[in-house]
N, C-alpha and C positions, 0 to 999 in steps of 0.2 A: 515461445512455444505455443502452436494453435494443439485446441484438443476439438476433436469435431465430438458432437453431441448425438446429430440425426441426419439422417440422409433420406429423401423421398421423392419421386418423380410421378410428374405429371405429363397426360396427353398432349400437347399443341400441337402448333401447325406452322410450319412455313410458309415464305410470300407468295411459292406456287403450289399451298393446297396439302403439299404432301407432309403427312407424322413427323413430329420429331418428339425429344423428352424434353423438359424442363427439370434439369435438374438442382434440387432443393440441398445446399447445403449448412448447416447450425453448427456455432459454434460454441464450445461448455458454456463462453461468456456471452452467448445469446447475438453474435454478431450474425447474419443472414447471407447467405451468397445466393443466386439464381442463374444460369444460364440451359441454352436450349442452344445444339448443336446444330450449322446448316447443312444444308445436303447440296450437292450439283446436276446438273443434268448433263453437261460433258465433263465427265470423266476418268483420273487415268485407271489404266487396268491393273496396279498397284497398289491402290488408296487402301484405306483402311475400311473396310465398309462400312454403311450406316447402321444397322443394326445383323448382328449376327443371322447369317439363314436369309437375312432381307426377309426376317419377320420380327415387326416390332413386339408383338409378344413376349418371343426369344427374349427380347433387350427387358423389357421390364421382368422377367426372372431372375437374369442377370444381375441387371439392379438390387434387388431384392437380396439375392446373396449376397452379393458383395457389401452392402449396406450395413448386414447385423458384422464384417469384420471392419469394416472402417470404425462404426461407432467405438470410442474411444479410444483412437490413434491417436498419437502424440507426432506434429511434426516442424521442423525445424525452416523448412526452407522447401521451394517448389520442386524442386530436383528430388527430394524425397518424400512428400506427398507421391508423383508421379511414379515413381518407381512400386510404390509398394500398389498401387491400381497395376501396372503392368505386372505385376508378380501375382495379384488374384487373378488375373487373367489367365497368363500364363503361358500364352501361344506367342506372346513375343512382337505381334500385330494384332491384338487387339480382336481378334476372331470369336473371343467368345464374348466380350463385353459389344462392341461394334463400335464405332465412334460418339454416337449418338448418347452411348453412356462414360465413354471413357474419357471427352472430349470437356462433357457437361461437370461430370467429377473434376476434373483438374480446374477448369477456371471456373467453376463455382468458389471452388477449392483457396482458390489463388485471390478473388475475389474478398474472402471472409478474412485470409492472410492479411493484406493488403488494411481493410479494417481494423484488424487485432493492432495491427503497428500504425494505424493514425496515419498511412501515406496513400496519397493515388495509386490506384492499379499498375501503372508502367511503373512507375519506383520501386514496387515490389517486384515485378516481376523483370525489370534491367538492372537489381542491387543499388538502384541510385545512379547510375552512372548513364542513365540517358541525357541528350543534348539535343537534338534536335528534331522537328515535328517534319514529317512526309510534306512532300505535293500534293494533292490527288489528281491519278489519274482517272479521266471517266467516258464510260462507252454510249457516244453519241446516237450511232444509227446502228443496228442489231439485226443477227440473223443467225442462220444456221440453226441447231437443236433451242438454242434461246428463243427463235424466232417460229418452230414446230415446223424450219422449211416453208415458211410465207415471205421471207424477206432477202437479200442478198446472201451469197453461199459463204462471204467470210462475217465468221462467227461477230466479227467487232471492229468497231471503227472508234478508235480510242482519240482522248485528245489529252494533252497536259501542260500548262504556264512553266515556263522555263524558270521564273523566277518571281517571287513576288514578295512584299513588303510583310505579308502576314498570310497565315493560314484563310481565314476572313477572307481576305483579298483575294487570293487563289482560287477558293472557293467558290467565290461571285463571280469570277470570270468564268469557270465552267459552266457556271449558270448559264449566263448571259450566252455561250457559245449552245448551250443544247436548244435556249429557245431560238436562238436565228437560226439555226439546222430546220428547227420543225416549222418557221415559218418558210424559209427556202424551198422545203416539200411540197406543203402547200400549194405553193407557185407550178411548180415543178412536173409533180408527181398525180396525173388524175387522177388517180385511186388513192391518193391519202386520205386519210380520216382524221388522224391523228395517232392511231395503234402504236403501241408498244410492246417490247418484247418484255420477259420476264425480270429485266434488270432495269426496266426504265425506258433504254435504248428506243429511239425512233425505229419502225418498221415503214420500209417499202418497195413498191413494185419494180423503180427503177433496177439497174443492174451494178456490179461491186463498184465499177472505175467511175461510174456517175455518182454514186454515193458518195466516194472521197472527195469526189470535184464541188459535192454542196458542202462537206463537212470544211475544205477549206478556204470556200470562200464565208461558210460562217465563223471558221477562225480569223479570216480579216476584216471582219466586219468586226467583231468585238478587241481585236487586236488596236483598231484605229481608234475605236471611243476608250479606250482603256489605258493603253501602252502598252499593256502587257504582251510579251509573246507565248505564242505556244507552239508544242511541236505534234505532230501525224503521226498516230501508230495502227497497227492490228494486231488483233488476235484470229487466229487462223485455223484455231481450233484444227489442225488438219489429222487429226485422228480420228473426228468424225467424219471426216471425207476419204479417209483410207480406205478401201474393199481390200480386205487382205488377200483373197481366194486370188485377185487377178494382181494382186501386188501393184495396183493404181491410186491414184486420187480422183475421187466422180466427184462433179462440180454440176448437182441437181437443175440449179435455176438455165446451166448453159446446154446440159445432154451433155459435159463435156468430160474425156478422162484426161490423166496426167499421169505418165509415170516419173521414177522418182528426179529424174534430170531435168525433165519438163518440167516438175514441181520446182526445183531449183531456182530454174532460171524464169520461173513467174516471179519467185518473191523477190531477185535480183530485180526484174524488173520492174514492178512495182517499189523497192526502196528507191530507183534510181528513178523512176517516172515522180514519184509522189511525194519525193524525199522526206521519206519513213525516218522516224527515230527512231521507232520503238515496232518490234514483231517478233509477237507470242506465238510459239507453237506453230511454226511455218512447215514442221515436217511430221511425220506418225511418231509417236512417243514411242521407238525404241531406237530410232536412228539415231546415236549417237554422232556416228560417223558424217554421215550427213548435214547434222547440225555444227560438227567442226567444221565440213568445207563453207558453209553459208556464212558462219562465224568467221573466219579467217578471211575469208569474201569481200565481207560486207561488216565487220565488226567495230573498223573503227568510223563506218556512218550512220549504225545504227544497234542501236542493243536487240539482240539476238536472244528471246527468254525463252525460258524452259517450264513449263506448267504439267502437262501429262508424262514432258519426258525427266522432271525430276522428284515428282509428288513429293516435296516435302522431305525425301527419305534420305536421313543421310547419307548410307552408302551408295543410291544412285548420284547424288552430289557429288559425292569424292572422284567416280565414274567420269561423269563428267568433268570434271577442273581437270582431272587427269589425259583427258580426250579435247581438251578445251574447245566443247562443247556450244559453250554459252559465255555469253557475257552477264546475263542478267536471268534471273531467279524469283518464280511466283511462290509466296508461300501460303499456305491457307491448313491451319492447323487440323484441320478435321480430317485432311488426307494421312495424317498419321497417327491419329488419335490423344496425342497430349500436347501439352506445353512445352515440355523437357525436350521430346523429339524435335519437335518443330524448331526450339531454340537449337539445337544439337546440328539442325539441318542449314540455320542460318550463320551458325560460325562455322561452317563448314565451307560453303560459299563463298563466307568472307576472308578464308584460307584460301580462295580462287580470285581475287578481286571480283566480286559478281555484284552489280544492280540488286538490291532488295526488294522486291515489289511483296507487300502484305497486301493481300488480294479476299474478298467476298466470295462465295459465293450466290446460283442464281437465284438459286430457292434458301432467300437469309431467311435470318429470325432477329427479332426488335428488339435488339439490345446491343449497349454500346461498347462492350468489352474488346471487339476487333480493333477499337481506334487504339485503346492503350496499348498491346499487344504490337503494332505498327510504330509505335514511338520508342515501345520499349526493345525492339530489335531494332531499331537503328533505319528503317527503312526511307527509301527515298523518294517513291514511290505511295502510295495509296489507293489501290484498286479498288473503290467501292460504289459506282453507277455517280449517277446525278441528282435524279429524283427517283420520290419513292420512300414511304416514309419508314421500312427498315434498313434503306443506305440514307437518307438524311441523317438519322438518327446519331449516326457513327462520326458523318464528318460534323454536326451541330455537336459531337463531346470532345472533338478535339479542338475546338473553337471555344467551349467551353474551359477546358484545358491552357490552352494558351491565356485567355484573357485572366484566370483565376490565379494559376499557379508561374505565367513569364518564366523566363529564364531559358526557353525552347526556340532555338533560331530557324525560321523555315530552309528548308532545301534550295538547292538549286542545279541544275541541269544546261552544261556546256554543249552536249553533244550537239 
């Protein structure tokens, strides 16, 4: 039984500048939790918001309410911490607390849990029953609202080791793959610098099919000194490219439009030019339909995921397995403001056979609690950049993880 003591929130800041809270949780026995919610810059229109009003103010009043009824809850388990934060709330989404406090309370929360019982965070928060650590996946060359519109119009150029001896291992290949991308550039690209988008991601002038063309020849350059393989994906972000008014896709860096067939049969083309494993958000997050025929398409060469068109929530989930949708599933807790939902959204998925990807956001904050939260849902996946020292951070605790606690077999990916 945790008894919380105190609750207080502080100003920070995320990796791109903008507020977030740090929320302070105590418990009667003096154990301490800490976390600060992230925010994104593409978004779905779903999400939970970051602070109610989109005025941080708002949030620290909220805070401040809420805090004199938490102090001296009694509670059992994270399913019901969470629930009694959505019951001060009250609107069901998190509308009047915003995520930035409802997000910070639960895995603070979970955090101080996790303490009181003597076990790592993912133990607490998978009841013991986790078994194996993610991949990571990581976005080598960046563009789109990442990139402020400086760099290629799809949002990400992913890469991920199909298999490797150890997390360690996995890890250092991705390395290895993002600096032969940026030296490739270099070569490449006369206007490189070396710039980065807001995840890390290399930024440049060239255009989307040349950028994949450097990204995979730095996947076989590191593929050869290594052994390791890996496979080609994107994020597509194509919600930011949606104009609703003309029901298109505008592709800035080309002048160019798409409507939604043409959108189609780009990304078909590109899986089958590029031989894609992996593509996030290839259509506007409401096209269900859509994302079934691409899915049914192209699903068993490549995982087909859902990020704006399933925020986390689980009855858009259900939606989707029902429409089959998707093959695979981003999840990122702050799009529905706790713990409980976001676990709620991932056995919901896994009720659809769906890919796991536990995924960052652009504008993180410096703490490593998304690594457990990814081990503790079972994910296969790792979405968290390359470099960058609040995505280092994440993959350096599951590294930490693995070597302290063993017994976590890394992933692996057939497709």
């Amino acid at each position: 039984m945790v008894e919380i003591s105190d609750v207080r929130g502080t100003l920070v800041y995320t990796s791109r500048g903008s507020y977030s809270i740090e929320v302070t949780l105590v418990s009667k026995r003096g154990f301490v939790g800490r976390f600060a919610s992230p925010s994104g810059a593409s978004t779905g229109e779903k999400e939970v918001p970051m602070f109610p009003g989109n005025d941080v103010g708002k949030a620290f009043e909220a805070l401040s309410t809420v805090s004199q009824k938490l102090v001296g809850f009694k509670f059992e388990s994270q399913a019901e911490l969470d629930g009694f934060i959505d019951d001060l709330d009250g609107t069901g989404s998190y509308e009047k607390l915003g995520a930035a406090v409802s997000l910070g309370l639960s895995m603070a929360g979970a955090d101080v849990s996790a303490m009181e019982m003597g076990v790592p965070l993912y133990h607490w928060l998978s009841n013991g029953h986790a078994s194996r650590l993610p991949l990571p996946l990581g976005n080598i060359i960046g563009g789109g609202k990442h990139a402020r519109g400086r760099s290629i119009d799809i949002q990400e150029i992913l890469v991920f080791p199909r298999e490797a001896r150890s997390y360690q291992e996995a890890f250092d290949s991705l390395v290895k793959v993002h600096k032969a991308a940026g030296m490739i550039l270099a070569k490449r690209d006369r206007c490189f610098t070396g710039g980065k988008n807001d995840e890390g991601a290399w930024t440049t002038s060239l255009n989307d099919e040349e950028a994949l063309e450097i990204v995979i020849e730095a996947m076989d350059m590191v593929s050869g000194e290594t052994g390791i393989n890996f496979s080609l994906g994107v994020d597509v972000a194509a919600s930011s490219l949606w104009d609703r008014e003309l029901g298109k896709y505008y592709y800035p860096r080309r002048n160019l439009y798409r409507d939604g067939e043409e959108q189609l049969s780009y990304i078909l083309e590109l899986i089958d030019k590029y031989e894609l494993k992996y593509v996030e958000d290839p259509l506007e997050e409401n096209d269900f339909t859509g994302f079934a025929r691409l899915t049914e398409e192209a699903g068993d060469k490549a995982f087909i995921v859902g990020d704006d068109l399933f925020v986390t929530n689980k009855s858009r989930v259900s939606l989707g397995v029902e429409k089959k949708s998707a093959n695979g599933i981003i999840i990122k807790p702050n799009q529905v403001g706790d713990l409980t939902k976001a676990g709620d959204a991932v056995a919901e998925a896994g009720r659809g056979g769906l890919l796991i990807v536990v995924s960052h956001r652009s504008g993180e904050t410096p703490y490593p609690q998304l690594a457990h939260v990814a081990i503790a849902f079972g994910a296969t996946l790792f979405k968290c950049g390359v470099v960058g020292g609040e995505r280092v951070i994440k993959h350096n605790e599951i590294i930490r993880i693995e070597n302290e606690f063993g017994g976590l077999v890394p992933s692996s990916i057939n497709k």
